[in-house]
C-alpha positions as CSV (number, residue, x, y, z in Angstrom):
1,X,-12.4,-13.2,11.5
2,X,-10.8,-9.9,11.1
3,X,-8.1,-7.7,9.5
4,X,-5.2,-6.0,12.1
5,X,-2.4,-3.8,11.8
6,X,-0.1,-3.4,14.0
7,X,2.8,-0.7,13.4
8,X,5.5,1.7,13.8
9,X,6.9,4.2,11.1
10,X,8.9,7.4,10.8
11,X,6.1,9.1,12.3
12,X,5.6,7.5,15.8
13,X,9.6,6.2,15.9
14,X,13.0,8.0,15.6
15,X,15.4,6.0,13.2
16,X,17.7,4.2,16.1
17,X,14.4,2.2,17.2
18,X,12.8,1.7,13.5
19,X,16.2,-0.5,13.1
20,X,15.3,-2.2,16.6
21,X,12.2,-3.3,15.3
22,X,12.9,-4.2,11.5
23,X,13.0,-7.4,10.4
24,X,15.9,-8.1,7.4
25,X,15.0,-9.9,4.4
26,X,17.0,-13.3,5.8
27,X,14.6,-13.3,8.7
28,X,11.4,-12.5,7.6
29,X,10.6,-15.9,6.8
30,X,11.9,-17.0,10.2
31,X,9.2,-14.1,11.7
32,X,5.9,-15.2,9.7
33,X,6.8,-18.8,11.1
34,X,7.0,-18.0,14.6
35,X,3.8,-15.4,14.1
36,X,1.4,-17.6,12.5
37,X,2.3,-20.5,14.9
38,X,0.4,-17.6,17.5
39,X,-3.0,-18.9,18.7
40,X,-5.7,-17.0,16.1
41,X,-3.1,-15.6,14.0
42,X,-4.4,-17.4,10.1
43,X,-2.6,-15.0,7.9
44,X,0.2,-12.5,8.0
45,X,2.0,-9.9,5.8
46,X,5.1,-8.4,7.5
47,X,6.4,-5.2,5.8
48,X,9.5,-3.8,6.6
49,X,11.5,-0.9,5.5
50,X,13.7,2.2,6.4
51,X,10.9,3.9,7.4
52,X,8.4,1.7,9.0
53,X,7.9,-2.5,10.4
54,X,4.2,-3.5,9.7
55,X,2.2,-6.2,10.7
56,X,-0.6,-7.1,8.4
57,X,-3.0,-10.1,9.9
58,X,-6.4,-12.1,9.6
59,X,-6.8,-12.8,13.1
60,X,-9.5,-15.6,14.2
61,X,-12.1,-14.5,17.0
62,X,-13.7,-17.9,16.8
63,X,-16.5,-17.0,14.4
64,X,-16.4,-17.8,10.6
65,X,-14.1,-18.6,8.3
66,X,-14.9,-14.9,6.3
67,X,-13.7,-11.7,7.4
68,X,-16.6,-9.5,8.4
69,X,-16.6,-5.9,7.7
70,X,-19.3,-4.3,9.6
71,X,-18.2,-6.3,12.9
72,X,-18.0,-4.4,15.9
73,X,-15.0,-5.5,18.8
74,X,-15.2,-4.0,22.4
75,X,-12.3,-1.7,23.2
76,X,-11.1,-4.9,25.2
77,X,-10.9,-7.3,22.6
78,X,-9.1,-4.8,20.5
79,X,-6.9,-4.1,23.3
80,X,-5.9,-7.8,24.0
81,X,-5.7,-8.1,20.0
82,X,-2.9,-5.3,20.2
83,X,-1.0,-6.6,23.4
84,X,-0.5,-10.1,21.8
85,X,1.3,-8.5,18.8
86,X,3.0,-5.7,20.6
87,X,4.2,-8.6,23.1
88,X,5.2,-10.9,19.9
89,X,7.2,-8.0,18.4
90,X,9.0,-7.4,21.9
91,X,9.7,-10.8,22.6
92,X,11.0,-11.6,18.8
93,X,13.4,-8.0,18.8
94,X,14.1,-8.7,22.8
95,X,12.2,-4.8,23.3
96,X,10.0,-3.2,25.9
97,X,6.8,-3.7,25.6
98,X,6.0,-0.5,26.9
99,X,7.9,1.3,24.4
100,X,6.9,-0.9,21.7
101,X,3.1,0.1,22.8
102,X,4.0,3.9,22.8
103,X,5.8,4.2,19.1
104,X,2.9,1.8,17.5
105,X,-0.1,2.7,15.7
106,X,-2.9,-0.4,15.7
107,X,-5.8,-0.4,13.0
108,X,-8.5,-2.9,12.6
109,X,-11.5,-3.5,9.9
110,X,-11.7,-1.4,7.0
111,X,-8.8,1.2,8.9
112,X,-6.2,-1.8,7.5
113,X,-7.3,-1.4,4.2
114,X,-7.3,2.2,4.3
115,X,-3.8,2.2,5.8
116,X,-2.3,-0.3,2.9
117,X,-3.5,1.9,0.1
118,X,-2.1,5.1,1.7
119,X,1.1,3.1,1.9
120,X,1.1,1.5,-1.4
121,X,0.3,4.9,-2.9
122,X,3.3,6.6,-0.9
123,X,0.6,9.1,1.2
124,X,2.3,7.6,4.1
125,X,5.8,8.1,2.7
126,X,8.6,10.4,3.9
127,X,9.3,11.7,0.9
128,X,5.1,12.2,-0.4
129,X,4.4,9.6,-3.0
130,X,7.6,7.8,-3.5
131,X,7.3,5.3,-5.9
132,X,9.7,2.3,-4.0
133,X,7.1,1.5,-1.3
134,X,5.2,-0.2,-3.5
135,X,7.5,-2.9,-4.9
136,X,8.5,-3.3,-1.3
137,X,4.9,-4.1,-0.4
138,X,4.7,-6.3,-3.3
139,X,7.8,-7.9,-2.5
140,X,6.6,-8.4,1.3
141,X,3.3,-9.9,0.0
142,X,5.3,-12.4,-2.6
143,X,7.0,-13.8,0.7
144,X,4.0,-14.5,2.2
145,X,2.1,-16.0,-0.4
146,X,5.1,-18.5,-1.3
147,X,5.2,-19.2,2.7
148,X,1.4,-20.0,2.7
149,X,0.9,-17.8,5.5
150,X,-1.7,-15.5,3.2
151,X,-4.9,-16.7,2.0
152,X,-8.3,-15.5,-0.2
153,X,-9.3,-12.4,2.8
154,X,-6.1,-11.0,3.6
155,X,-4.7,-11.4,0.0
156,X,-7.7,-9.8,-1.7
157,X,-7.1,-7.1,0.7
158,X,-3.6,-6.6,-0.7
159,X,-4.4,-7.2,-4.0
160,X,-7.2,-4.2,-4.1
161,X,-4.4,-1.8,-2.4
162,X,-2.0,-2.7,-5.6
163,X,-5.1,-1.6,-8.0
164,X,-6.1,1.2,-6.3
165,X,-2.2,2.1,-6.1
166,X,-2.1,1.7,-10.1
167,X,-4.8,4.1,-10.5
168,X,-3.6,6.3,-8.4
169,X,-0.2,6.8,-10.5
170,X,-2.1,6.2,-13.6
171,X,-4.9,9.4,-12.8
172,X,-2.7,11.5,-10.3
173,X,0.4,13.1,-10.6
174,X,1.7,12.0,-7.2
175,X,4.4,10.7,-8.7
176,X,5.7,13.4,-11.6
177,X,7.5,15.3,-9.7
178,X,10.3,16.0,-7.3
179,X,9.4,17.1,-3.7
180,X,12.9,17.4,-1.7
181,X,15.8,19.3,-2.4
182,X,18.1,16.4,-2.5
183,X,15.8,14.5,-5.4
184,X,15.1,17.7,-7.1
185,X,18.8,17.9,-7.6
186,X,19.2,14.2,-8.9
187,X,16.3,15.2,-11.2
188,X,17.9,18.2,-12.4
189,X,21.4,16.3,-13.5
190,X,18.8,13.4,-15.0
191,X,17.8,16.5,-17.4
192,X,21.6,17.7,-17.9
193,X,22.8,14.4,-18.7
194,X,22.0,11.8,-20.7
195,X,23.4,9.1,-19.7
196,X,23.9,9.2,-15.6
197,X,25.1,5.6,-14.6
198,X,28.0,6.4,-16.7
199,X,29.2,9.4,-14.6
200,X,31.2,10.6,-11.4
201,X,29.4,12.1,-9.0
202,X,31.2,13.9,-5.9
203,X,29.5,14.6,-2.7
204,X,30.0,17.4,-0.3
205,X,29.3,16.8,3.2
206,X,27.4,13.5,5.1
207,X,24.0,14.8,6.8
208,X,20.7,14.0,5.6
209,X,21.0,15.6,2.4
210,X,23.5,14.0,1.2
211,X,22.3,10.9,2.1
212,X,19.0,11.4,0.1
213,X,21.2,12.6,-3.0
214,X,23.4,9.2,-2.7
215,X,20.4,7.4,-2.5
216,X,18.3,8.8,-5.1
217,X,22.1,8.9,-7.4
218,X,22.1,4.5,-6.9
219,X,18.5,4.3,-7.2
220,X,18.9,5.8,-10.6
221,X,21.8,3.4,-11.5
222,X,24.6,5.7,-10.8
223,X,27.4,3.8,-9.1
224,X,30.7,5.6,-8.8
225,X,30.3,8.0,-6.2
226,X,32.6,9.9,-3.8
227,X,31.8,11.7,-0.4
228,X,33.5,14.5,0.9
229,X,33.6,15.6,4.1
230,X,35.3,17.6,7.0
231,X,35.0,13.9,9.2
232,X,36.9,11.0,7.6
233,X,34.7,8.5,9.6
234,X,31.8,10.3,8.8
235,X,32.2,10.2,5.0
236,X,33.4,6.5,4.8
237,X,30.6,5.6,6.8
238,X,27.6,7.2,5.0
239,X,29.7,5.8,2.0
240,X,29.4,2.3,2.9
241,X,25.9,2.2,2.4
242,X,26.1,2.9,-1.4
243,X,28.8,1.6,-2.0
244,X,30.7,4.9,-2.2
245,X,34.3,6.2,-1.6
246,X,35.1,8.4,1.5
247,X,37.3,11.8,1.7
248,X,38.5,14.7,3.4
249,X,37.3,18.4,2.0
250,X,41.4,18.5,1.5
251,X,41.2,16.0,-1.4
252,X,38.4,18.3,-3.2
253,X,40.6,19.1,-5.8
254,X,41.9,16.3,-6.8
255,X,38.6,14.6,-7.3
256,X,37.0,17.7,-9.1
257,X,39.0,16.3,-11.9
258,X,36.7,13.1,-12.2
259,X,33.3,14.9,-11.2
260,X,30.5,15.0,-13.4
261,X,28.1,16.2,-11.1
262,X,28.9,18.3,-7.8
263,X,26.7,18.3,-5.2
264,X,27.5,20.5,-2.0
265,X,25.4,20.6,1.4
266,X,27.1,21.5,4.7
267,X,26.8,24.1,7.6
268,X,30.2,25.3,6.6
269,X,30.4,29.5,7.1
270,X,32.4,30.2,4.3
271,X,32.9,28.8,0.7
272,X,34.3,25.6,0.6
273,X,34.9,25.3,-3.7
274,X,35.9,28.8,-5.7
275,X,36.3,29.5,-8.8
276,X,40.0,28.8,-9.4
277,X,39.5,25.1,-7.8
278,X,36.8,24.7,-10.4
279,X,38.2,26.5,-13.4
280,X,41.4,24.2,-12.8
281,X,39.5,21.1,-12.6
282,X,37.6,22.1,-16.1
283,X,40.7,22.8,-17.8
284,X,42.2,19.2,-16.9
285,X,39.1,17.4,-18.0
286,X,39.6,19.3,-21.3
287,X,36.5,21.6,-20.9
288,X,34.0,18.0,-20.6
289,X,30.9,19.6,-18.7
290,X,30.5,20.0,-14.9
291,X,27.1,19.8,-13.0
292,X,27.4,21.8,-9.5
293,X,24.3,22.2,-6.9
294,X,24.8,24.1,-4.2
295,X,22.1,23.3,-1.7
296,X,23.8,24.6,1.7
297,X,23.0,28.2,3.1
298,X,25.1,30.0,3.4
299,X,26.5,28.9,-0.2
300,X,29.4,26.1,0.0
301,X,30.3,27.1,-3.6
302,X,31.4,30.8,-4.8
303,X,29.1,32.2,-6.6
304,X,31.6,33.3,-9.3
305,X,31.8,29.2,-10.7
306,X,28.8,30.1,-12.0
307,X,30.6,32.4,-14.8
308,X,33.1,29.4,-16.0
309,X,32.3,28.1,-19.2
310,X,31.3,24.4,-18.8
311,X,30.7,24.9,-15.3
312,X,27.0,24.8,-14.7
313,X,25.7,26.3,-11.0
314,X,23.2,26.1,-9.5
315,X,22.2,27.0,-5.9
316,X,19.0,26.3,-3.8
317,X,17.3,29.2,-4.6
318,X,17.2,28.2,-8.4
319,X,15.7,25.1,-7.8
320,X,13.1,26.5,-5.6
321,X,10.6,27.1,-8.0
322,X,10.9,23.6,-9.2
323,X,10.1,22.1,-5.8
324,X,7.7,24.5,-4.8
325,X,5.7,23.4,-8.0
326,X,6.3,20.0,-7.4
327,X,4.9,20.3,-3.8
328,X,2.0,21.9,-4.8
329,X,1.0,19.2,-7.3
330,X,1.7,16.5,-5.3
331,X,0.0,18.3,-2.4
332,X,-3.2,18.3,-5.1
333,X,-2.4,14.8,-6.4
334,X,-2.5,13.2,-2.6
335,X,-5.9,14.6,-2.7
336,X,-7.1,13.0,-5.6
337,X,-5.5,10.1,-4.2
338,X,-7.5,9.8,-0.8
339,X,-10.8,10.2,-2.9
340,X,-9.1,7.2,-4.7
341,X,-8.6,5.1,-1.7
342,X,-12.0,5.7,-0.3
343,X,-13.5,4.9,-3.1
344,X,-11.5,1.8,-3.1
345,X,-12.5,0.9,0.7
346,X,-15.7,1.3,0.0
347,X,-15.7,-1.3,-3.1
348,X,-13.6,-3.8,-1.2
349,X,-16.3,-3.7,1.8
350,X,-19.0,-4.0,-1.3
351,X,-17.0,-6.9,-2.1
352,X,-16.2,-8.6,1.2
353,X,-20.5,-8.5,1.9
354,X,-21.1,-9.9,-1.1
355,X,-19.0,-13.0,-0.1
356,X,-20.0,-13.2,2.8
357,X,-23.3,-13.7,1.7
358,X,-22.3,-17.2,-0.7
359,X,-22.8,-19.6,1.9
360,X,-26.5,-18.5,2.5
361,X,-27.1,-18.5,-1.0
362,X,-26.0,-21.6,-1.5
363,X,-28.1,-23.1,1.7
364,X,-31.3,-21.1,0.2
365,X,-30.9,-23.0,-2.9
366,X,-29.8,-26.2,-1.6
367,X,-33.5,-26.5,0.1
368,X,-35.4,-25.1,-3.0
369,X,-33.2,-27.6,-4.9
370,X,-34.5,-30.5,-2.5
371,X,-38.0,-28.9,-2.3
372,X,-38.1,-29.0,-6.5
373,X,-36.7,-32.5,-6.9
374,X,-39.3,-34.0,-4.3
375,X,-42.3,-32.2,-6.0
376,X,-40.8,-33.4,-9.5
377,X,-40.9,-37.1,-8.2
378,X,-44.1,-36.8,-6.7
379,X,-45.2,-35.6,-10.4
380,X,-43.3,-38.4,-12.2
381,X,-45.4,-40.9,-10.0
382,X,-48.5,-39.7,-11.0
383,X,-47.5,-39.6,-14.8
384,X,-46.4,-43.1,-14.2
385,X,-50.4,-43.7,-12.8
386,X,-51.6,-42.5,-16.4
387,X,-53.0,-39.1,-14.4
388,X,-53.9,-36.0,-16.2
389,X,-50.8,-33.9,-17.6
390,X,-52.5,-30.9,-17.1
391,X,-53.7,-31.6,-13.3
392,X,-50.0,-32.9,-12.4
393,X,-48.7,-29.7,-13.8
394,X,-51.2,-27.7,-11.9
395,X,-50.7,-29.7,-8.5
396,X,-47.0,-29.5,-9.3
397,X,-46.6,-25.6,-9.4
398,X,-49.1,-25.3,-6.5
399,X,-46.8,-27.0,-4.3
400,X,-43.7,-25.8,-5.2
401,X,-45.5,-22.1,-4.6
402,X,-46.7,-23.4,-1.0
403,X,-43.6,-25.4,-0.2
404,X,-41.4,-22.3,-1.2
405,X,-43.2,-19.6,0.7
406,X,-43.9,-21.3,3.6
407,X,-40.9,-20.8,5.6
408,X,-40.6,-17.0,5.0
409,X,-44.4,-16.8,5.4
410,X,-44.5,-18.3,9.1
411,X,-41.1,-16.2,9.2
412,X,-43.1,-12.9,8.3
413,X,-45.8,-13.3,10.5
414,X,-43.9,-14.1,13.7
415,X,-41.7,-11.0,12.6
416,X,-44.9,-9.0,12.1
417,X,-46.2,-9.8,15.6
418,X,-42.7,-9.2,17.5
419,X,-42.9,-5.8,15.8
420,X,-39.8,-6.3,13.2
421,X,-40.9,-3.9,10.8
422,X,-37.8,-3.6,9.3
423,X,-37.4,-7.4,8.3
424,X,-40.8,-6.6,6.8
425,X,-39.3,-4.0,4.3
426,X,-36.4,-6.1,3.8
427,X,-38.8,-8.9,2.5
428,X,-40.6,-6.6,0.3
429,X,-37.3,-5.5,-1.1
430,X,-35.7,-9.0,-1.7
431,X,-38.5,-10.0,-3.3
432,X,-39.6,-6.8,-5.5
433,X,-43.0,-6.2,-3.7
434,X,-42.9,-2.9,-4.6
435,X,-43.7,-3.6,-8.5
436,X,-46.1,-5.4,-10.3
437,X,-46.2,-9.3,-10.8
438,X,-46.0,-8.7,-14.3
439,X,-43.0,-6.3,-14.4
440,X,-41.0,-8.7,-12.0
441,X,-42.1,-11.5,-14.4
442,X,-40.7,-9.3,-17.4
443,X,-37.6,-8.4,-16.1
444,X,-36.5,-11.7,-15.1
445,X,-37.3,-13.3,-18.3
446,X,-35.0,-10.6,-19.9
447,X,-32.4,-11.3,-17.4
448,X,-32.7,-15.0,-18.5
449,X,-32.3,-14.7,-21.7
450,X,-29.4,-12.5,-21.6
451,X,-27.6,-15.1,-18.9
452,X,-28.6,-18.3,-21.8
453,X,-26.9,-17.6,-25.0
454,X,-29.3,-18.8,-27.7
455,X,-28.1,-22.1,-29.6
């Protein structure tokens, strides 16, 4: 068994072939059924956003039932392991393959892990460390589980990405602070206002921007919003993803009347809101505060509003500062972050070989089990004759001791002779060779004593 990724994010796609390849919520389920029904596909995660369509799966090689974390695939088997994804994907969205092939990324082993917990954590974002990925990860991973198409490997791998992602916004400030303009400016009316799902918020423009400060306004529970801008079409479009009104720059001041918070970003030349428009607008709301950001260069908003009373301004240049600082800590936080992750790869591999290592323990003490209860009958027997107690006993512990070394002493030998040095040191280790009988015998005892609470 193994752990896969196969995908493609705002790093490797532009937007027009992200939506291509996403899958919507109503057909996700649809997609993990036609996946897993895939020869040596066992479990499967599908995450997909605005920003990125991954494939998370346990994939069967034809070896055991665990996943192991040390195992080593040729460059072919990963290969084929890609193209049967990449040809899945095409075949589901009706893409070439080709294309698919050059806008994917594909991990495998502990690279999977590592991958998750950058996601989870928002490394991987856009926007660095935004907090949304997460829930959408969780919310990909609830699918899955209620769908039975994830199990103990793959779901232990998501569950150590959500941990590590709790730590990393409970020790980190990867998360504090405001990184782009557009959210710095959402963060900046949070701090003005009190109460921001109550209030009218009017647009300026419909690029990118924009988009992020509509975005980031609903995320925060801010509903009645209108957008501006020089394009009908292009204002009532960008509106009907948030559920927003569209305008012409003409009906400016007629909506400055309602506006609570102005936010202006275009590639306008000249000023497209002056001080009279404003000063108007704040008389007929009977002096009720205005928020205006002006985040275009040059400056969409004279800089003279900035001297009416309840009309508070302010352009990119003062929010600089705040983004800069915000950049710089979330620069520093993403680096306590990745110490976070690999710390958390490397205890989920700890983990995994641990596991891996139950059904040989239970084996080894099966046959020391079988061993014991033949000896004990053999001892019972010669209770039963009337022998000796003390000779049984002594016969008894002889050949458990014989019985129980036997097979790693013919072992040992044969692994001395073929040169195997290094199973040699491994015996000496597993059985604490390297200290004294009585120091072994001590340190057990206490370890049994502390594992059986006294009655």
């Amino acid at each position: 068994m193994a752990l896969v990724l196969l995908g493609i994010n705002h790093n490797t796609a532009n937007v027009d072939f992200r939506e291509q390849v996403a899958f919507p919520p109503e057909k996700v389920a649809d997609a993990i059924r036609r996946a897993t029904a895939l020869d040596g596909v066992e479990e499967l995660v599908i995450v997909s956003t605005c920003n990125r369509t991954e494939l998370y799966a346990q994939i069967n090689l034809g070896d055991s039932s665990a996943v192991d974390p040390d195992i080593e695939l040729s460059p072919e088997t990963l290969h084929e392991q890609e193209r049967r994804l990449i040809s899945w994907l095409g075949q589901y969205h009706g893409l070439d393959e080709q294309e698919l092939l050059r806008c994917s990324y594909f991990h495998w082993r502990d690279d999977v892990l590592r991958h998750l917990m950058r996601v989870a954590c928002g490394l991987d974002s856009m926007i660095l460390g935004e907090p949304q990925i997460l829930g959408q990860i969780k919310s990909a991973y609830a699918v899955s589980k209620e769908m039975g198409a994830i199990g103990g490997n793959l779901g232990r791998a998501f569950q150590e990405a959500f941990s590590i992602a709790k730590q990393v916004r409970t020790d980190t400030a990867i998360g504090e602070n405001p990184v782009s303009v557009a959210y710095a400016a959402v963060s900046l009316a949070e701090q003005i206002f009190s109460d921001l799902p109550s209030l009218n918020a009017l647009l300026i423009g419909a690029g990118r921007t924009i988009e992020l400060v509509a975005r980031h306004l609903t995320d925060k529970g801010l509903r009645n919003i209108v957008i501006a801008n020089r394009t009908l079409q292009n204002a009532v479009e960008l509106g009907e993803k948030f559920g927003a009104a569209g305008v012409l720059l003409s009906d400016i001041p007629e909506q400055l009347i309602k506006a609570d918070i102005v936010v202006s970003s275009t590639n306008s030349q000249l000023p497209l809101l002056g001080k009279g428009a404003v000063e108007s607008a704040i008389k007929k709301r009977r002096h009720k505060p205005m928020l205006l950001v002006d985040l275009a260069v040059p400056r969409d908003i004279e800089p003279q509003v900035g001297e009416i009373a309840d009309a508070y301004l302010y352009s990119i240049d003062d929010i600089r500062d705040v983004i800069e600082d915000s950049v710089k800590s979330r620069t520093e936080a993403a680096a306590q972050a990745s110490s976070i992750i690999e710390r958390g790869v490397q205890e989920y591999i700890r983990q995994v070989r641990s596991l891996n290592a139950v059904n040989t323990l239970r084996a080894f003490r099966e046959k020391a089990e079988q061993i014991r209860d033949r000896e004990v009958e053999k001892a019972l027997r010669a209770l039963e004759k009337g022998d000796p107690a003390p000779e049984i006993l002594e016969a008894l512990a002889r050949a458990l001791t014989n019985k129980l070394i036997h097979s790693p002493s013919v072992q040992m030998k044969k692994a001395s002779a073929d040169g195997r040095d290094d199973l040699l040191l491994l015996t000496r280790e597993l059985y604490e060779l390297d200290q004294s009988a009585e120091s072994v015998i001590d340190k057990n005892t206490d370890e049994s004593s502390r594992e059986t609470p006294t009655p």
